[in-house]
Z-matrix of the N, CA and C atoms (Angstrom, degrees):
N
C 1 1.468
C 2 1.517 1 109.06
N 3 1.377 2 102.13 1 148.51
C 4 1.837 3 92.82 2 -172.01
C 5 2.045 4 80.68 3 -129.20
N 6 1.141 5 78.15 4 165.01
C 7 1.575 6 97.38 5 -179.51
C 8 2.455 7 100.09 6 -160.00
N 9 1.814 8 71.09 7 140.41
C 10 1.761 9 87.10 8 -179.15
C 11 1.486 10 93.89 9 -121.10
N 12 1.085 11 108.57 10 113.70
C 13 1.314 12 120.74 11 152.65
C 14 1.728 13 140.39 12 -81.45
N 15 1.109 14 119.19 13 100.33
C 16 1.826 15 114.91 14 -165.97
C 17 1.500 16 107.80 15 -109.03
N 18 1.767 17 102.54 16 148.58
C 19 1.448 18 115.21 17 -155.95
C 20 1.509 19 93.05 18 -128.61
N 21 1.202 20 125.50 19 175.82
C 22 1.745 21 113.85 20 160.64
C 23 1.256 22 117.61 21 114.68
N 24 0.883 23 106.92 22 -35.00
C 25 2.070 24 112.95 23 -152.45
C 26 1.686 25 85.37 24 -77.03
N 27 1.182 26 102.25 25 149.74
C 28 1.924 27 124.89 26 149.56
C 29 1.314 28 108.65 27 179.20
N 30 1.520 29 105.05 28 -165.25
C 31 1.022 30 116.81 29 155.42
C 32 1.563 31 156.96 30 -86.64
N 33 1.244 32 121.17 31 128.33
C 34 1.464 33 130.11 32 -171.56
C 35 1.434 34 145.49 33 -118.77
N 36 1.282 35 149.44 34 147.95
C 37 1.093 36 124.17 35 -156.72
C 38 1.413 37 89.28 36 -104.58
N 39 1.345 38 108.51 37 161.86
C 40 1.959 39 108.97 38 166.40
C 41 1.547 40 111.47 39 -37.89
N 42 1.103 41 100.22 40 158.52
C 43 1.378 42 110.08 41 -176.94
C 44 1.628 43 122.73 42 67.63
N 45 1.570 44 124.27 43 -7.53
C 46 1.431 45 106.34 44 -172.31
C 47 1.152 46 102.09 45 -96.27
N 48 1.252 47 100.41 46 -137.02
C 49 1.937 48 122.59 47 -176.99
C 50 0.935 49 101.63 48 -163.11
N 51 1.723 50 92.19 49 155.21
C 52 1.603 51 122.08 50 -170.98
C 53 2.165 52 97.40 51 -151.37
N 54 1.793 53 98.55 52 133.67
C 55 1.149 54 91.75 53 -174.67
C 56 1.781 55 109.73 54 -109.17
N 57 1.171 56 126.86 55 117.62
C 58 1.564 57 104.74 56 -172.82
C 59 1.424 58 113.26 57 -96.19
N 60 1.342 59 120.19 58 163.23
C 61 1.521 60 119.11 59 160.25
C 62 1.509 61 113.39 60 -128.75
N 63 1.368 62 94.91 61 174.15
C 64 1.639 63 107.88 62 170.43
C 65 1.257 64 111.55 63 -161.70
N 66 1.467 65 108.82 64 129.12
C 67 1.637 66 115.50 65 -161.38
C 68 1.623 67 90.35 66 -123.79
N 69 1.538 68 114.44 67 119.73
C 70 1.251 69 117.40 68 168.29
C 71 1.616 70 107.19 69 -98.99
N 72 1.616 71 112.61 70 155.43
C 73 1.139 72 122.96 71 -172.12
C 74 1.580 73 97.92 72 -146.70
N 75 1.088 74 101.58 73 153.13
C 76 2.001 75 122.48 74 154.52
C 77 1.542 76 83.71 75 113.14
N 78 1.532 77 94.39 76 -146.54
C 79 1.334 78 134.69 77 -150.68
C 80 1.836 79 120.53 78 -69.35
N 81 1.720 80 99.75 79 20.54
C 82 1.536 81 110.92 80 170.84
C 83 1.526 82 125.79 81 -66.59
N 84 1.413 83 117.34 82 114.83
C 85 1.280 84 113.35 83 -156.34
C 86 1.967 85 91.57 84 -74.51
N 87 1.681 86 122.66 85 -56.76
C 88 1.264 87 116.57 86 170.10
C 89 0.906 88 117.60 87 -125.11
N 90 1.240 89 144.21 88 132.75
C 91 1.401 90 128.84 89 -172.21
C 92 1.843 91 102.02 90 -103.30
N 93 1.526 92 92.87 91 125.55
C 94 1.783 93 98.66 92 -179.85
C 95 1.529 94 92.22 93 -101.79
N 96 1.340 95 99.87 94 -130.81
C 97 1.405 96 117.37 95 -175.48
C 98 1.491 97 131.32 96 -45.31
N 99 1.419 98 110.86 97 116.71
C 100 1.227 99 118.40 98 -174.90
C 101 1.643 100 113.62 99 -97.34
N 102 1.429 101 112.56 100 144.81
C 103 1.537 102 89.47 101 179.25
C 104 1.799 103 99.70 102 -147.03
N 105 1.434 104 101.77 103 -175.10
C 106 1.445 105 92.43 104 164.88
C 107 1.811 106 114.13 105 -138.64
N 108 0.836 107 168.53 106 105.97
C 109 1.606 108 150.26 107 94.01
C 110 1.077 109 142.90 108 3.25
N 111 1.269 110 117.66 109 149.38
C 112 2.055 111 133.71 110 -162.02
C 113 1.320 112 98.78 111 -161.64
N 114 1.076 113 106.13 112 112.28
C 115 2.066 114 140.38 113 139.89
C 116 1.666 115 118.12 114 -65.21
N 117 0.941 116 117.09 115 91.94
C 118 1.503 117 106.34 116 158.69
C 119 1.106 118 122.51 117 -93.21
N 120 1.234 119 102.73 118 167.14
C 121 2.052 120 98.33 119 -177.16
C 122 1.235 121 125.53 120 -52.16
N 123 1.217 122 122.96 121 121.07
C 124 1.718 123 119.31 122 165.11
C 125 1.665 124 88.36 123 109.59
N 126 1.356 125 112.70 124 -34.60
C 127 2.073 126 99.14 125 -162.14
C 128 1.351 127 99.65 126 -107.29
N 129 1.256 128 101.05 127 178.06
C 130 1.253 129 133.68 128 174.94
C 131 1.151 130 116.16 129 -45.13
N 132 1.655 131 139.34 130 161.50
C 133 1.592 132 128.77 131 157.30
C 134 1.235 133 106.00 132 -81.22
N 135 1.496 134 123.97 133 155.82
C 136 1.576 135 118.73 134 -175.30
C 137 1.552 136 80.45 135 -140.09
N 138 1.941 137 99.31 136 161.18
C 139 1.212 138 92.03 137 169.79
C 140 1.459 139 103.16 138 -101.10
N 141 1.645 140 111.43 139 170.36
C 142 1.332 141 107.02 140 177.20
C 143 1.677 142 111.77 141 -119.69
N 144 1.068 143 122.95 142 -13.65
C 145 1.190 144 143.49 143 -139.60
C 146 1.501 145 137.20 144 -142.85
N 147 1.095 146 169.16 145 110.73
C 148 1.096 147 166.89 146 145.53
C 149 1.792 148 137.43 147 -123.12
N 150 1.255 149 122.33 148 119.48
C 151 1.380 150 103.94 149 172.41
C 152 1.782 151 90.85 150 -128.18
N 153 1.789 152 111.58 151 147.66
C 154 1.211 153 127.92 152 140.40
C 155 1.344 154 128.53 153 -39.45
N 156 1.620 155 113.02 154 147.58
C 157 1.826 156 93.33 155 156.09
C 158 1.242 157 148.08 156 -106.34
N 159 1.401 158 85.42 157 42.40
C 160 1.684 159 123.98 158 160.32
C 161 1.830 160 120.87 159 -95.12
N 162 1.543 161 96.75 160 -17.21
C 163 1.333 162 121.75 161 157.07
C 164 1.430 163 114.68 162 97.36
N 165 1.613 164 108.07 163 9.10
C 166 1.393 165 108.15 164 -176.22
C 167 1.488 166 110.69 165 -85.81
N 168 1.679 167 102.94 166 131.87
C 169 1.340 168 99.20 167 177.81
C 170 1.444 169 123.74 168 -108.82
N 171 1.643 170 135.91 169 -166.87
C 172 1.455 171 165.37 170 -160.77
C 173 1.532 172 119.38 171 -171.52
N 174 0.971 173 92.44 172 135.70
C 175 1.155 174 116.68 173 -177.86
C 176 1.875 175 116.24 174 -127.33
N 177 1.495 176 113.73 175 140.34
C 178 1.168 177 107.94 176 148.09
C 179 1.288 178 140.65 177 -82.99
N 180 1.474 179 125.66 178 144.40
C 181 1.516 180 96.45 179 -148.70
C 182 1.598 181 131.57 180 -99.40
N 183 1.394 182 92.19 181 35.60
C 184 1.309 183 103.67 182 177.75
C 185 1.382 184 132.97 183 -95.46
N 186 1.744 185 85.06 184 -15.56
C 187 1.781 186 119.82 185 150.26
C 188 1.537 187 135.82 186 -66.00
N 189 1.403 188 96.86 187 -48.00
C 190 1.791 189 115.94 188 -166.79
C 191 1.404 190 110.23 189 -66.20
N 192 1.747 191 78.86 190 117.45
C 193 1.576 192 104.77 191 177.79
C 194 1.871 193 111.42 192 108.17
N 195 1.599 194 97.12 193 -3.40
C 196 2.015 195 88.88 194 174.03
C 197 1.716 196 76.33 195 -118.74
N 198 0.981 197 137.15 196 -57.52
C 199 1.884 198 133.07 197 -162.90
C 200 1.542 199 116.25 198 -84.15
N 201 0.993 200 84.78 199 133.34
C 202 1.735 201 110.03 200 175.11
C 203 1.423 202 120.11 201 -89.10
N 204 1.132 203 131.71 202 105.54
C 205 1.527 204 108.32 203 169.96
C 206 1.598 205 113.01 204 -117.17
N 207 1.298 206 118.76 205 131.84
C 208 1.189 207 117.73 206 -153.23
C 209 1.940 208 98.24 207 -149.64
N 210 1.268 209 118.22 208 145.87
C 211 1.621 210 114.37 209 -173.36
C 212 1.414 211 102.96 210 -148.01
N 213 1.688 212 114.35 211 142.28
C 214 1.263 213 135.51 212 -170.49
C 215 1.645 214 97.46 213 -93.90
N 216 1.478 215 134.50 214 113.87
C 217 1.262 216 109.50 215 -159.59
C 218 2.275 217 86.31 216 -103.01
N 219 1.323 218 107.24 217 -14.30
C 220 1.376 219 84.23 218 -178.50
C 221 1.872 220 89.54 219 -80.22
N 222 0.786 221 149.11 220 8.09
C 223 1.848 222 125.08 221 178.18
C 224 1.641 223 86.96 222 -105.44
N 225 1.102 224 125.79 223 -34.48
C 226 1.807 225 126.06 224 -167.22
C 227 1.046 226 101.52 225 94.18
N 228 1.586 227 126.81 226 39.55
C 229 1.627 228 117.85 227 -156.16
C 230 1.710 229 107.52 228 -112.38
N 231 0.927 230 134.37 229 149.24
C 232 1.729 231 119.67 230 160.88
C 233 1.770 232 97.28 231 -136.25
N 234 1.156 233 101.73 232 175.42
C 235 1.376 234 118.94 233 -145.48
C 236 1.897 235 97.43 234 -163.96
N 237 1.439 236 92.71 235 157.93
C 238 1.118 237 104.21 236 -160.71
C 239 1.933 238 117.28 237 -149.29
N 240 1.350 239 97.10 238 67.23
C 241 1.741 240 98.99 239 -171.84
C 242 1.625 241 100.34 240 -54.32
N 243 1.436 242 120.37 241 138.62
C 244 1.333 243 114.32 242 162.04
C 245 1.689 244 100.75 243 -143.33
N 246 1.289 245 94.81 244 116.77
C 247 1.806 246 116.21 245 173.41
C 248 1.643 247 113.84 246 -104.49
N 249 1.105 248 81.54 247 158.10
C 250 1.718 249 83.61 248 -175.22
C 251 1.764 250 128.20 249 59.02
N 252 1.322 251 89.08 250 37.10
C 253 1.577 252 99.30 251 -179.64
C 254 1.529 253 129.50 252 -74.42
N 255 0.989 254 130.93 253 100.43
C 256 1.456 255 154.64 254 150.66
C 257 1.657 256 130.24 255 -41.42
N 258 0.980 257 124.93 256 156.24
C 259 1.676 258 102.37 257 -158.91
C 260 1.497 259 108.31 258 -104.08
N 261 1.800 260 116.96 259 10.85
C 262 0.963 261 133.47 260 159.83
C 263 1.573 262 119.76 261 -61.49
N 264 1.442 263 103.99 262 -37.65
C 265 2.064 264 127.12 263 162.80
C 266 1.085 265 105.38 264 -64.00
N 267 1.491 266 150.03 265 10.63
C 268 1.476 267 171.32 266 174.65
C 269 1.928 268 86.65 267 -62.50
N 270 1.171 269 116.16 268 110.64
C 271 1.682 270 114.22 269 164.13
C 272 1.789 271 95.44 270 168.67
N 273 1.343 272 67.55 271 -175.38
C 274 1.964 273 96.38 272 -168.78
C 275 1.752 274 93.41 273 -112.97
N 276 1.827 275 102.09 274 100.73
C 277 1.650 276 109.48 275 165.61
C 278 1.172 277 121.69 276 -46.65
N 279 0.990 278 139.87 277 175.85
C 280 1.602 279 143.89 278 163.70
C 281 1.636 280 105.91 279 -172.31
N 282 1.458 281 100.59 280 109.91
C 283 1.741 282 110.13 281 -168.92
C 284 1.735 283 88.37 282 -69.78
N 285 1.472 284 131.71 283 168.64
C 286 1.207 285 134.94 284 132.71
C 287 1.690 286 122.76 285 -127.35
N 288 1.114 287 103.87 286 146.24
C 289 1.973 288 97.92 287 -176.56
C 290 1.501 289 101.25 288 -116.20
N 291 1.026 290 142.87 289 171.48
C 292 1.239 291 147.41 290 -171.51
C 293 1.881 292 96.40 291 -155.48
N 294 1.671 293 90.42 292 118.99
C 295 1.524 294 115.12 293 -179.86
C 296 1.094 295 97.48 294 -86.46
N 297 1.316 296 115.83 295 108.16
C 298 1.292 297 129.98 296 156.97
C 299 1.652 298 127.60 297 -22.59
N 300 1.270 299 93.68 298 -51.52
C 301 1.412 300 111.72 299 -175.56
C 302 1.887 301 132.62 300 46.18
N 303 1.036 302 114.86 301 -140.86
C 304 0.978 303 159.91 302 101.77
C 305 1.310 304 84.87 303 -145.23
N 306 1.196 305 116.86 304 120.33
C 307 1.464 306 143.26 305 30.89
C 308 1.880 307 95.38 306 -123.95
N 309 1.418 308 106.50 307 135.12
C 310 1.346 309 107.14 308 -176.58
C 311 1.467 310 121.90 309 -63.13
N 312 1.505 311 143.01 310 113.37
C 313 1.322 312 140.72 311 -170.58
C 314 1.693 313 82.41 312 -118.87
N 315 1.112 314 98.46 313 159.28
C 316 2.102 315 143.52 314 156.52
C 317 1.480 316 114.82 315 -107.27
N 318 1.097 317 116.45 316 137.31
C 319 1.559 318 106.48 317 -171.93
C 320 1.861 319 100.36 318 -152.02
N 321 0.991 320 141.12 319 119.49
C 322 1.450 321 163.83 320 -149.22
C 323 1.785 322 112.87 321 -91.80
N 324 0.840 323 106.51 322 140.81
C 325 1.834 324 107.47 323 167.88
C 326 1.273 325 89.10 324 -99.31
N 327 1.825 326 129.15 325 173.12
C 328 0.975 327 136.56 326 167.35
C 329 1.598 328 130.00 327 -97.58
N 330 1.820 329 95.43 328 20.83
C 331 1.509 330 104.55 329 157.62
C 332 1.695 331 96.74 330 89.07
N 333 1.569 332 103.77 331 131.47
C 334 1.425 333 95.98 332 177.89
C 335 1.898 334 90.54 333 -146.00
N 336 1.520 335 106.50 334 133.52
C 337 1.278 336 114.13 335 -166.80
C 338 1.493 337 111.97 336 -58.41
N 339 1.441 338 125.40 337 169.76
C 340 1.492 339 109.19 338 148.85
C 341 2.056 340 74.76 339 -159.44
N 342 1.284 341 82.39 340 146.33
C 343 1.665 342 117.68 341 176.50
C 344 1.303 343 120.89 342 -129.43
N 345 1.323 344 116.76 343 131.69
C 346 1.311 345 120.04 344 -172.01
C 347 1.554 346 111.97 345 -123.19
N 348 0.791 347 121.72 346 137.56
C 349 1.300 348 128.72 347 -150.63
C 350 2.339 349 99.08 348 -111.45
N 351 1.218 350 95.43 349 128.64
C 352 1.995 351 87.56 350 -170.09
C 353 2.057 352 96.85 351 -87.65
């Protein structure tokens, strides 16, 4: 059983920062790609985020240049600096990791809010 645990989320006024994490644990045979996602109300989930664990990252670019995404590969951890937050960054995160495997799995945190306040 694998489990993602996420820390981070609150509330903020425009302009601050908020740093998130997500520490996966159990039964991951490798853990590759780490990423992150945001749902806001009414839309779709989009992704926002991604680094390899070779450490190269992506961004969507409505982010690039306020978010950081950056991952601890001995904790299994990724993380998520976000500066310059706007209340458009208003959603429910959701880290994802992708088990390498053989056999390739995706595996979810259970979403941790962050609100930004204009």
């Amino acid at each position: 059983q694998v489990q993602l645990v996420e820390s981070g989320g609150g509330l903020v006024q425009a302009g601050g920062s908020l740093r998130l994490s997500c520490a996966a644990s159990g039964s991951i045979f490798r853990v590759g790609a780490m990423g992150w996602y945001r749902q806001a109300p009414g839309k779709q989930r989009e992704w926002v985020a991604t680094i390899t664990r070779g450490g190269s990252t992506n961004y969507v670019d409505s982010v690039k240049g306020r978010f950081t995404i950056s991952r601890d590969n001995a904790k299994n951890t990724v993380y998520l600096q976000m500066n310059s937050l706007k209340p458009e960054d208003t959603a429910v995160y959701y880290c994802n990791v992708r088990d390498s495997g053989p056999p390739i799995r995706d595996y979810w945190g259970q979403g941790t809010q962050v609100t930004v306040s204009a």
